[in-house]
mmCIF file of the N, C-alpha and C atoms, coordinates in Angstrom:
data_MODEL
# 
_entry.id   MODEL 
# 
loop_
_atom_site.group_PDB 
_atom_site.id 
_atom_site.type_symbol 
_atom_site.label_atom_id 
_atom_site.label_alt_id 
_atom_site.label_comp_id 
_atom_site.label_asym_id 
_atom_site.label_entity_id 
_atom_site.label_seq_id 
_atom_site.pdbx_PDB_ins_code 
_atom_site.Cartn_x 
_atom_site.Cartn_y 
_atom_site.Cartn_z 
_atom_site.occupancy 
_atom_site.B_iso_or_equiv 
_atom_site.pdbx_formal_charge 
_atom_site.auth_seq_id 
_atom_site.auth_comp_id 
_atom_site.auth_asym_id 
_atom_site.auth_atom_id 
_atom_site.pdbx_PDB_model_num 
ATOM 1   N N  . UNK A 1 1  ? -56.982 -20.873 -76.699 1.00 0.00 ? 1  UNK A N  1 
ATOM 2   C CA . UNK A 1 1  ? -56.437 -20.099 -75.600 1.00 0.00 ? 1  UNK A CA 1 
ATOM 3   C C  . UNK A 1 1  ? -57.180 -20.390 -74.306 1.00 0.00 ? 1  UNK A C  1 
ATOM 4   N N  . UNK A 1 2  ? -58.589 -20.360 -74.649 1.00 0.00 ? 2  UNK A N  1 
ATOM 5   C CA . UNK A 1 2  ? -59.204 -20.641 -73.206 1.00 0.00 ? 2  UNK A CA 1 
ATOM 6   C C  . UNK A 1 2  ? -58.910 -22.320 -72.445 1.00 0.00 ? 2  UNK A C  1 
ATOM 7   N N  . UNK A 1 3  ? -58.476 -23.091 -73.370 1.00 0.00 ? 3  UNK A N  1 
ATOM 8   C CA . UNK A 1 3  ? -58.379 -24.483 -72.855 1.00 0.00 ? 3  UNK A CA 1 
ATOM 9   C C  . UNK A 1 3  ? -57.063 -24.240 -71.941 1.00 0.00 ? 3  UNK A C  1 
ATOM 10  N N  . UNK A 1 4  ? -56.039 -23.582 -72.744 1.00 0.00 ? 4  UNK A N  1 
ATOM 11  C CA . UNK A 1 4  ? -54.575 -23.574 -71.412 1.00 0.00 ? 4  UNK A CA 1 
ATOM 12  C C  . UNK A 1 4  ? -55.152 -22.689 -70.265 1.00 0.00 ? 4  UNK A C  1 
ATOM 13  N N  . UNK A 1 5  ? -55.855 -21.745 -70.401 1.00 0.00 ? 5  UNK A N  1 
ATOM 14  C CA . UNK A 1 5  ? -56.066 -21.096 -69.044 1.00 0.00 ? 5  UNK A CA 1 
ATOM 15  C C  . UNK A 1 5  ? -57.099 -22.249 -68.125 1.00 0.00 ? 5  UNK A C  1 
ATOM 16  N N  . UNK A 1 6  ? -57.682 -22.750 -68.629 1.00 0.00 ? 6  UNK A N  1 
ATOM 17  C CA . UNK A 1 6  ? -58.221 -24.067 -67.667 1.00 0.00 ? 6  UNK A CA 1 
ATOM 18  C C  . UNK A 1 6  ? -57.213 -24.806 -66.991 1.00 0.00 ? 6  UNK A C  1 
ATOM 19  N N  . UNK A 1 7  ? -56.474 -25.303 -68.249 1.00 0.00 ? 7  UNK A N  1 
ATOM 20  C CA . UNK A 1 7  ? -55.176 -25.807 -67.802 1.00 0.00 ? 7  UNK A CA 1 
ATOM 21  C C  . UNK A 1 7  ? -54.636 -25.485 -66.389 1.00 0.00 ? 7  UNK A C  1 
ATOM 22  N N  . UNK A 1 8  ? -54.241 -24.402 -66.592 1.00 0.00 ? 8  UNK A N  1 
ATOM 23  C CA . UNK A 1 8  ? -53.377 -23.520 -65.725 1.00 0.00 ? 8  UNK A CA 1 
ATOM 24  C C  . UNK A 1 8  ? -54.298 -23.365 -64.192 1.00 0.00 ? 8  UNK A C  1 
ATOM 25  N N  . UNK A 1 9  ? -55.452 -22.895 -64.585 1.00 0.00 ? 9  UNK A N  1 
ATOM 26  C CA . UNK A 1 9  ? -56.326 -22.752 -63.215 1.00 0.00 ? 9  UNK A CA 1 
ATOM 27  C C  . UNK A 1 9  ? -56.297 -24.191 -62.375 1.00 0.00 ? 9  UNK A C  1 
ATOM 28  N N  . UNK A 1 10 ? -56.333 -25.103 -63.364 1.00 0.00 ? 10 UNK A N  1 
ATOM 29  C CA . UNK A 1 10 ? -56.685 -26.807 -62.666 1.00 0.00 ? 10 UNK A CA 1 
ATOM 30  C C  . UNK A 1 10 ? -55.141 -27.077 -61.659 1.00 0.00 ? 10 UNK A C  1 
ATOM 31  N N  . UNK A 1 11 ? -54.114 -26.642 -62.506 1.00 0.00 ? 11 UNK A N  1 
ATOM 32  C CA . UNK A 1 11 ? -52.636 -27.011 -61.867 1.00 0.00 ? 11 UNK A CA 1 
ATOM 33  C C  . UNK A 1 11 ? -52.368 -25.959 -60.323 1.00 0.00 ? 11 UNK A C  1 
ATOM 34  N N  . UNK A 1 12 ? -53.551 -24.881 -60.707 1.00 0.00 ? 12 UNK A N  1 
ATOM 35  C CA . UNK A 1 12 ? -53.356 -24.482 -59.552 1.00 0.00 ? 12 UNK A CA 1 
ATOM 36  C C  . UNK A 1 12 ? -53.925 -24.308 -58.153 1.00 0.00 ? 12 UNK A C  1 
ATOM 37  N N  . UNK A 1 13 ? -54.811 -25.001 -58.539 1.00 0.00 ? 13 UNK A N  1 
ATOM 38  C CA . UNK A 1 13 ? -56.073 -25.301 -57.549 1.00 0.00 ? 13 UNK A CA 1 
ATOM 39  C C  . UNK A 1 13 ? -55.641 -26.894 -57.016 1.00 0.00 ? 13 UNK A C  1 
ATOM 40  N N  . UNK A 1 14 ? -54.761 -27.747 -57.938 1.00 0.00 ? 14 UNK A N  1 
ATOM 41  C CA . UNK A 1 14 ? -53.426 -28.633 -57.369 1.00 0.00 ? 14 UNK A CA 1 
ATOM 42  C C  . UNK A 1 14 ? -52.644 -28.298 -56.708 1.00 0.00 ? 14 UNK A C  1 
ATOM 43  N N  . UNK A 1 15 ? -52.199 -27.768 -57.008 1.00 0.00 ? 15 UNK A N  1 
ATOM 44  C CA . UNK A 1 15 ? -51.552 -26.784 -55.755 1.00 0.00 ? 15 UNK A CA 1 
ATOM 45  C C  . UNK A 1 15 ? -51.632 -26.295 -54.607 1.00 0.00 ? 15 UNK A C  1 
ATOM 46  N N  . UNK A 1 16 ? -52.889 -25.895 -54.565 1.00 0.00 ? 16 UNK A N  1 
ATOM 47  C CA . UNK A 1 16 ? -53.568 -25.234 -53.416 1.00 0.00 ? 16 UNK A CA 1 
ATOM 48  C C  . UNK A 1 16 ? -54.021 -26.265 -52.783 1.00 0.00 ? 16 UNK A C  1 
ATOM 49  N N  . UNK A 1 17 ? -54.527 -27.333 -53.282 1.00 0.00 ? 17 UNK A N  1 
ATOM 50  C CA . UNK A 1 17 ? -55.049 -28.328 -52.586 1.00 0.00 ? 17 UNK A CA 1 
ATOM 51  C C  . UNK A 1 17 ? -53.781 -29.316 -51.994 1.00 0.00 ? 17 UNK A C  1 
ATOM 52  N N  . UNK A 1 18 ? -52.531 -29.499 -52.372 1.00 0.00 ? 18 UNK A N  1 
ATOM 53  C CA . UNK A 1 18 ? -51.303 -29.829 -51.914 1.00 0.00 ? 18 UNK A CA 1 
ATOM 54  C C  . UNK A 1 18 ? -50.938 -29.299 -50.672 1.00 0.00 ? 18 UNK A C  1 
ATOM 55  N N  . UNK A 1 19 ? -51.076 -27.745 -50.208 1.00 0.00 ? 19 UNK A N  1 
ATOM 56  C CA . UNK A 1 19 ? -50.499 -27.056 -49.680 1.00 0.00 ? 19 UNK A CA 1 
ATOM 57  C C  . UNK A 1 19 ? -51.518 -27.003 -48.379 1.00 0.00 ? 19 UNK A C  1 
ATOM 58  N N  . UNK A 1 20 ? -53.094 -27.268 -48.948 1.00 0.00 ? 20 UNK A N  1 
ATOM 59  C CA . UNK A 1 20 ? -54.032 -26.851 -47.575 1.00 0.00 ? 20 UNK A CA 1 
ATOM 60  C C  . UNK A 1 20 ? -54.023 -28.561 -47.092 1.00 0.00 ? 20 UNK A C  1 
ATOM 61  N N  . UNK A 1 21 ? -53.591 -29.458 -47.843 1.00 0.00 ? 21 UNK A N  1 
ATOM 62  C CA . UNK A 1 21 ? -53.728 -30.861 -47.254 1.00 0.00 ? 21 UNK A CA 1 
ATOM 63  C C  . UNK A 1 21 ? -52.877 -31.357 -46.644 1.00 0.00 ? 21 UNK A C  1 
ATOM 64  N N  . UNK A 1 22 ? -51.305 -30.541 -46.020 1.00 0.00 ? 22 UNK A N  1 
ATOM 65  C CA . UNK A 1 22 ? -50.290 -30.899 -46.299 1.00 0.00 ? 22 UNK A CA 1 
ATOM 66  C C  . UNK A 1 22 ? -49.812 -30.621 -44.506 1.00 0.00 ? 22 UNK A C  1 
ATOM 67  N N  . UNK A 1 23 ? -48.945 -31.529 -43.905 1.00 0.00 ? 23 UNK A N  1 
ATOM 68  C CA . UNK A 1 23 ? -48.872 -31.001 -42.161 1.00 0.00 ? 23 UNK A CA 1 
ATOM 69  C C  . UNK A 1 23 ? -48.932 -29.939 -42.030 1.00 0.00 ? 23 UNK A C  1 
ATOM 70  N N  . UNK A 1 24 ? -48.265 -28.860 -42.283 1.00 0.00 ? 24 UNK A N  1 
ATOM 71  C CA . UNK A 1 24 ? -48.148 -27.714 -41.524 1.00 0.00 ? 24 UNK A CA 1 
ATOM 72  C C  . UNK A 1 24 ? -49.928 -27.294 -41.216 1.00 0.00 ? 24 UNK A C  1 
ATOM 73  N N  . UNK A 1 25 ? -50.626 -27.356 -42.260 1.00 0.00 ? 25 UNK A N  1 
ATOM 74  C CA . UNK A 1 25 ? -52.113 -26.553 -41.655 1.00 0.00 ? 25 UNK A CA 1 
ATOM 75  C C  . UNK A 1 25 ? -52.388 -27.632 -41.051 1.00 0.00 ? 25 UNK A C  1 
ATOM 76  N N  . UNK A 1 26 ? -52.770 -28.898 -41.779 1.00 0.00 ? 26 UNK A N  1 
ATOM 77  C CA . UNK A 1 26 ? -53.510 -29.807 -40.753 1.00 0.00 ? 26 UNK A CA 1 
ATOM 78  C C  . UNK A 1 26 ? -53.077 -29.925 -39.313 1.00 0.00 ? 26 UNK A C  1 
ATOM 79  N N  . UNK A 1 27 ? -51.925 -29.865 -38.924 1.00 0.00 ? 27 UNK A N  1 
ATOM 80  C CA . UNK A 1 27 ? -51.427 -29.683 -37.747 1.00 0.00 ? 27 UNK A CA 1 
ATOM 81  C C  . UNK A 1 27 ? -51.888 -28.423 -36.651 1.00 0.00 ? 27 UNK A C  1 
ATOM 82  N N  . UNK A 1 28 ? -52.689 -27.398 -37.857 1.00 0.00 ? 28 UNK A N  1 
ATOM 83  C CA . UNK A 1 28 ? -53.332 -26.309 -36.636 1.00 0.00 ? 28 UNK A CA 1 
ATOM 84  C C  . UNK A 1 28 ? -55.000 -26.791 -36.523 1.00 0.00 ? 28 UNK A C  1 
ATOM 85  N N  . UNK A 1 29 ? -55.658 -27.736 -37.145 1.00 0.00 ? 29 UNK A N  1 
ATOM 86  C CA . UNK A 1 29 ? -56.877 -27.991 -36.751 1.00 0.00 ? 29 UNK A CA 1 
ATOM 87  C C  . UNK A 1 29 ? -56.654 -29.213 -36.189 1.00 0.00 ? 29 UNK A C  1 
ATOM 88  N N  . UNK A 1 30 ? -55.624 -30.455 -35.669 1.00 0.00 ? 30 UNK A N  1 
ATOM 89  C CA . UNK A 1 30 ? -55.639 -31.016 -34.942 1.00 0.00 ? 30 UNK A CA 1 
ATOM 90  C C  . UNK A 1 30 ? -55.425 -30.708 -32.945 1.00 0.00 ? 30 UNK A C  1 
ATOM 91  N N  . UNK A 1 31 ? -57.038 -30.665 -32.779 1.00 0.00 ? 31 UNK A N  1 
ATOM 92  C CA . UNK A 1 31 ? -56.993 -30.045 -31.688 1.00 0.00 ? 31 UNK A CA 1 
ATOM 93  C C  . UNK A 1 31 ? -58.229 -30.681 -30.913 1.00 0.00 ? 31 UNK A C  1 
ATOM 94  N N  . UNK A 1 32 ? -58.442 -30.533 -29.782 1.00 0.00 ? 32 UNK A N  1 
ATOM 95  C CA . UNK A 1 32 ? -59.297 -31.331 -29.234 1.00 0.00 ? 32 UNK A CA 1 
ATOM 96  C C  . UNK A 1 32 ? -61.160 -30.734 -29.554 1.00 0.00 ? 32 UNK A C  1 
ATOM 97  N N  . UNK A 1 33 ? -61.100 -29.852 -29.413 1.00 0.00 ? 33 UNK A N  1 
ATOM 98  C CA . UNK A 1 33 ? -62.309 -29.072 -29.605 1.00 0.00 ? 33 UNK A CA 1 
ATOM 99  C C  . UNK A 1 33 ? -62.927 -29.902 -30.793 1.00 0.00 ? 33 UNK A C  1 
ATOM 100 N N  . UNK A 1 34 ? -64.833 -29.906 -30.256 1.00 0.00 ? 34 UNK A N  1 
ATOM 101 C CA . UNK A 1 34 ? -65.827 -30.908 -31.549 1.00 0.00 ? 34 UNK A CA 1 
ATOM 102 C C  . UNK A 1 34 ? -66.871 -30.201 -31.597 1.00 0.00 ? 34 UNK A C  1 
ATOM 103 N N  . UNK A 1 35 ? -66.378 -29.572 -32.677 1.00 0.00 ? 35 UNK A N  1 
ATOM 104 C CA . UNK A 1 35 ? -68.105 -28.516 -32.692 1.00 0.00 ? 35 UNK A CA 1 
ATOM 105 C C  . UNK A 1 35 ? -68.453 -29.404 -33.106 1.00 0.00 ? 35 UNK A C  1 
ATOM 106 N N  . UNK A 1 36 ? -70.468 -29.620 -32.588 1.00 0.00 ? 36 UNK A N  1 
ATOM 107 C CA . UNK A 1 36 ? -71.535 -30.353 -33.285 1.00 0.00 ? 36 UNK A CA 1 
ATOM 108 C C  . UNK A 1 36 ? -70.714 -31.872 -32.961 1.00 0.00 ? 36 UNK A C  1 
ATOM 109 N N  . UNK A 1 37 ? -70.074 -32.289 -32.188 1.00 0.00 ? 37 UNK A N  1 
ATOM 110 C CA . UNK A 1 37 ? -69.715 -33.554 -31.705 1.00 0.00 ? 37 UNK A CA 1 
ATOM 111 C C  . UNK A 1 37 ? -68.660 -34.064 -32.745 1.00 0.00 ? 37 UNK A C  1 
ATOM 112 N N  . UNK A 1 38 ? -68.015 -32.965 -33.637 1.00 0.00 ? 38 UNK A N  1 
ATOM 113 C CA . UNK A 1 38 ? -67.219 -33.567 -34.660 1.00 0.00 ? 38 UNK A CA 1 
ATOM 114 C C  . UNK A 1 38 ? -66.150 -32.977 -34.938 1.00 0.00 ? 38 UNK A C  1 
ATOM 115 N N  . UNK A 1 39 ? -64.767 -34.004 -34.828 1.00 0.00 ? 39 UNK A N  1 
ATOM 116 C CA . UNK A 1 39 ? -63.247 -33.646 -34.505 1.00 0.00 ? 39 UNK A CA 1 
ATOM 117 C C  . UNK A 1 39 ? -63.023 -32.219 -35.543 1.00 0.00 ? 39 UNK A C  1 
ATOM 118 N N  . UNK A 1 40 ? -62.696 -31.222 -35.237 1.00 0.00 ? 40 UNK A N  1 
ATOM 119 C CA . UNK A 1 40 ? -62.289 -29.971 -35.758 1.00 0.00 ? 40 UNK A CA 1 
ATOM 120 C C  . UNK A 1 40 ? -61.413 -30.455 -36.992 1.00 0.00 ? 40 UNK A C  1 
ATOM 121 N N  . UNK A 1 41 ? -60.539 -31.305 -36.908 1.00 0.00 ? 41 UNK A N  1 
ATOM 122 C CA . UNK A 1 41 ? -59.732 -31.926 -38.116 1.00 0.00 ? 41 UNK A CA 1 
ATOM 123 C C  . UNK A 1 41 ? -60.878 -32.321 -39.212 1.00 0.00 ? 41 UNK A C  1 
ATOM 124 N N  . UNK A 1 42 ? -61.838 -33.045 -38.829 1.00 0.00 ? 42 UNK A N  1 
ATOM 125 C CA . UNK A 1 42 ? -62.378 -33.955 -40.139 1.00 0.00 ? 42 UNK A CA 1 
ATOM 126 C C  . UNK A 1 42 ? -63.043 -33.169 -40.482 1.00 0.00 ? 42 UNK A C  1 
ATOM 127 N N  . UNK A 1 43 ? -63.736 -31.916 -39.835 1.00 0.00 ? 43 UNK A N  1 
ATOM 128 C CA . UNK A 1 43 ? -64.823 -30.629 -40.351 1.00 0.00 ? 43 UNK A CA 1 
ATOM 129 C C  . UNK A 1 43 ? -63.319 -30.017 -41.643 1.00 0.00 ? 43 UNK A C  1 
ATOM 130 N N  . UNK A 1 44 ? -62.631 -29.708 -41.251 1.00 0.00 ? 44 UNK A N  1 
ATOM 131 C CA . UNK A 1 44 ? -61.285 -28.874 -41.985 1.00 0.00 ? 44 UNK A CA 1 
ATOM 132 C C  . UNK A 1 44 ? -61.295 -29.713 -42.892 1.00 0.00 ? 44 UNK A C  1 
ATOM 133 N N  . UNK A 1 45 ? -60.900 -31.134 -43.533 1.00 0.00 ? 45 UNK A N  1 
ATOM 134 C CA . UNK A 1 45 ? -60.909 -31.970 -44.299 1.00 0.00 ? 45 UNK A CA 1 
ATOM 135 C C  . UNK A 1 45 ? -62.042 -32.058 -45.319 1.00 0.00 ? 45 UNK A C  1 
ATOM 136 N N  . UNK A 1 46 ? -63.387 -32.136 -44.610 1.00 0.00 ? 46 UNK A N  1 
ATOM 137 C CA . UNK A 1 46 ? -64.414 -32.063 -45.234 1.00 0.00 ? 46 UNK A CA 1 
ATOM 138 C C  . UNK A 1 46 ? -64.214 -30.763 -46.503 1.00 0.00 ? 46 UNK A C  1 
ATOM 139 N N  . UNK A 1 47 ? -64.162 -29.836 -45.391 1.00 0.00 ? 47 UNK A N  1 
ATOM 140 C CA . UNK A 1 47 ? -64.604 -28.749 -46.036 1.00 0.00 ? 47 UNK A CA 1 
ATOM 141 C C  . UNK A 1 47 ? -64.025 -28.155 -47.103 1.00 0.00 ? 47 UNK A C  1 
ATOM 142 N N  . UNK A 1 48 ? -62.012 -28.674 -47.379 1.00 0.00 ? 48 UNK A N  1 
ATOM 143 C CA . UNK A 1 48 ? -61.359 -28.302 -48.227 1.00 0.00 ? 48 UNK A CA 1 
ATOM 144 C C  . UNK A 1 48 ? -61.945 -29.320 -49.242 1.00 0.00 ? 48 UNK A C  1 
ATOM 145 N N  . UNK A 1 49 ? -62.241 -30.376 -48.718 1.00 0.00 ? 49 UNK A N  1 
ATOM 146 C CA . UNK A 1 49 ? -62.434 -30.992 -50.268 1.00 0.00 ? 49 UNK A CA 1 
ATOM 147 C C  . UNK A 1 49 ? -63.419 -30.991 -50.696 1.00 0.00 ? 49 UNK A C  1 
ATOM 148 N N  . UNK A 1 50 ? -64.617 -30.909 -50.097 1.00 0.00 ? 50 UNK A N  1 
ATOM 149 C CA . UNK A 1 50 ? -65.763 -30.178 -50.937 1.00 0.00 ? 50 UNK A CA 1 
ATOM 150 C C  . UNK A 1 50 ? -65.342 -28.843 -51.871 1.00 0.00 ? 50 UNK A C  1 
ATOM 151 N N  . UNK A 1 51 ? -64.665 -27.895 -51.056 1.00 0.00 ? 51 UNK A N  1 
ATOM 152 C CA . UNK A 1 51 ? -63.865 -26.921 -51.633 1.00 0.00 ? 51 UNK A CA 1 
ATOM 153 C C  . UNK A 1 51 ? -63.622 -26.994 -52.977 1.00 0.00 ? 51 UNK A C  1 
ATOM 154 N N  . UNK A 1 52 ? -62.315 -27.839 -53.066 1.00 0.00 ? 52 UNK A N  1 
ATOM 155 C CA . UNK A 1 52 ? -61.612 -28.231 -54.200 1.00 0.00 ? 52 UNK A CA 1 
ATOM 156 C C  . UNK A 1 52 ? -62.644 -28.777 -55.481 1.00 0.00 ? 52 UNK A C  1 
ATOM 157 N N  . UNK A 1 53 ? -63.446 -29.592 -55.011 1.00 0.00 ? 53 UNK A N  1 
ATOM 158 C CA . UNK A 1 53 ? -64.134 -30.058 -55.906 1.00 0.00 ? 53 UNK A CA 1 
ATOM 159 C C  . UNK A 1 53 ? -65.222 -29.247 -56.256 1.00 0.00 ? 53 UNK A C  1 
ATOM 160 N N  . UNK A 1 54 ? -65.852 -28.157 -55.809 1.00 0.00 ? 54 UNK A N  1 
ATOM 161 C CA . UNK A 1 54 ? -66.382 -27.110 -56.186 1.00 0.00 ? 54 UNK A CA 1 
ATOM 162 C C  . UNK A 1 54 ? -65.626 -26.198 -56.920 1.00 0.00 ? 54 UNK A C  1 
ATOM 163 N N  . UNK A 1 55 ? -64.525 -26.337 -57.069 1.00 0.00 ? 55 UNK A N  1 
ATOM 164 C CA . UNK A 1 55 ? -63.592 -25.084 -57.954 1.00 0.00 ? 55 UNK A CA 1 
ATOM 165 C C  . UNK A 1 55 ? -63.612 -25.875 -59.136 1.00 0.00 ? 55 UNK A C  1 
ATOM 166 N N  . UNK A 1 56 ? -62.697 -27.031 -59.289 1.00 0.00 ? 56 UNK A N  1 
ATOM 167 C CA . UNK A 1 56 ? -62.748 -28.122 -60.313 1.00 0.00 ? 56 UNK A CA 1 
ATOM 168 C C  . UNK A 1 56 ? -63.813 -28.284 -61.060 1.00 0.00 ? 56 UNK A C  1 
ATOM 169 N N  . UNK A 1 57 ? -65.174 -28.361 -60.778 1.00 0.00 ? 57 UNK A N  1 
ATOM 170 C CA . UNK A 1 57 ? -66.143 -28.147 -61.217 1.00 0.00 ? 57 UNK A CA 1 
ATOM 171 C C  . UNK A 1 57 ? -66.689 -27.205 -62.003 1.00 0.00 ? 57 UNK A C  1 
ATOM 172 N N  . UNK A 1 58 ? -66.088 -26.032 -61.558 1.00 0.00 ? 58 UNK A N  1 
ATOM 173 C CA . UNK A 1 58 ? -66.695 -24.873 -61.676 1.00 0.00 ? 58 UNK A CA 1 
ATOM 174 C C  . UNK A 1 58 ? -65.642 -24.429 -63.197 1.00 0.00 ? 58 UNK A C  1 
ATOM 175 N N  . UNK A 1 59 ? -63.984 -24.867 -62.670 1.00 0.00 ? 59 UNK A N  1 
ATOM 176 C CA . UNK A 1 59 ? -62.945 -24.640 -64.085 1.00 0.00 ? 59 UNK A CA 1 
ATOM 177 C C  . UNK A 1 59 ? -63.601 -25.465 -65.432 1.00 0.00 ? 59 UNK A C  1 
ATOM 178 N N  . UNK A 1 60 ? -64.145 -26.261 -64.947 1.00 0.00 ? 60 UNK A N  1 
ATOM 179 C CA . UNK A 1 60 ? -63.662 -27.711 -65.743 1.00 0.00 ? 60 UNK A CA 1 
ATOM 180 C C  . UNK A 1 60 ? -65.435 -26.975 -66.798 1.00 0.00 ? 60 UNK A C  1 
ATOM 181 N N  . UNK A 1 61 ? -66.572 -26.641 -66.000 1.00 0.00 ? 61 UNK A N  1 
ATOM 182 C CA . UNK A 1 61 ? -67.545 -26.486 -66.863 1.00 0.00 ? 61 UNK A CA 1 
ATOM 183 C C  . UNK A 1 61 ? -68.148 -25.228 -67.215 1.00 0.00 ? 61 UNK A C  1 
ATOM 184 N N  . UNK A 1 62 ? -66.832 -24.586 -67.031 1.00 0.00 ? 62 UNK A N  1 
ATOM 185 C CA . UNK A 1 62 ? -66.659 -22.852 -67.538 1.00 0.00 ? 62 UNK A CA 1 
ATOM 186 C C  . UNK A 1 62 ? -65.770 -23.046 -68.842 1.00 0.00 ? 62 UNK A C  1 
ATOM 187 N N  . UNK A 1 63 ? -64.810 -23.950 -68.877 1.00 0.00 ? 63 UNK A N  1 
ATOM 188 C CA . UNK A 1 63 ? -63.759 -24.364 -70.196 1.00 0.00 ? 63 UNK A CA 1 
ATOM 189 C C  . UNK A 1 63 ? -64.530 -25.374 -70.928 1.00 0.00 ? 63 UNK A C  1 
ATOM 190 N N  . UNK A 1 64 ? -65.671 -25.886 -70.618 1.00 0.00 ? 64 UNK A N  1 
ATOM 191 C CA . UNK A 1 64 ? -66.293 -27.259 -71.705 1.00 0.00 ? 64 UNK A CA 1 
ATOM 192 C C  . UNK A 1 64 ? -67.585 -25.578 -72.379 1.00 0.00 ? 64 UNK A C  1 
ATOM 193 N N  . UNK A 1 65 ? -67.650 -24.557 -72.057 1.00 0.00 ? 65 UNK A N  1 
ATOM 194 C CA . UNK A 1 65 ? -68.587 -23.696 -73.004 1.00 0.00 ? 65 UNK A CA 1 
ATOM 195 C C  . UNK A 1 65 ? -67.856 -22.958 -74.245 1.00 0.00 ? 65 UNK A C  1 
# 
């Protein structure tokens, strides 16, 4: 049982990562403003996918116990 709920968490954190990578948001951090000298877009980018891969991580070695 606990392996499909991994399952399920992973497909949806696919998801989420589809939806935050996808024009409509990226289109609100493409903007001129550079905090710390760095395009507001690639900070937003960074940060979801560190994101993502901190969740993934976190599903993936909560379901391998």
């Amino acid at each position: 049982m606990r392996k499909g709920l991994a399952g399920q968490r992973l497909v949806a954190v696919f998801i989420a990562g589809v939806l935050l990578l996808n024009f409509p948001l990226l289109s609100l951090f493409d903007r001129p403003e550079r905090p710390f000298g760095i395009p507001l877009l690639h900070i937003y980018l960074f940060a979801v996918w560190f994101g993502l891969v901190l969740v993934i991580a976190w599903i993936v070695e909560r379901g391998a116990r």
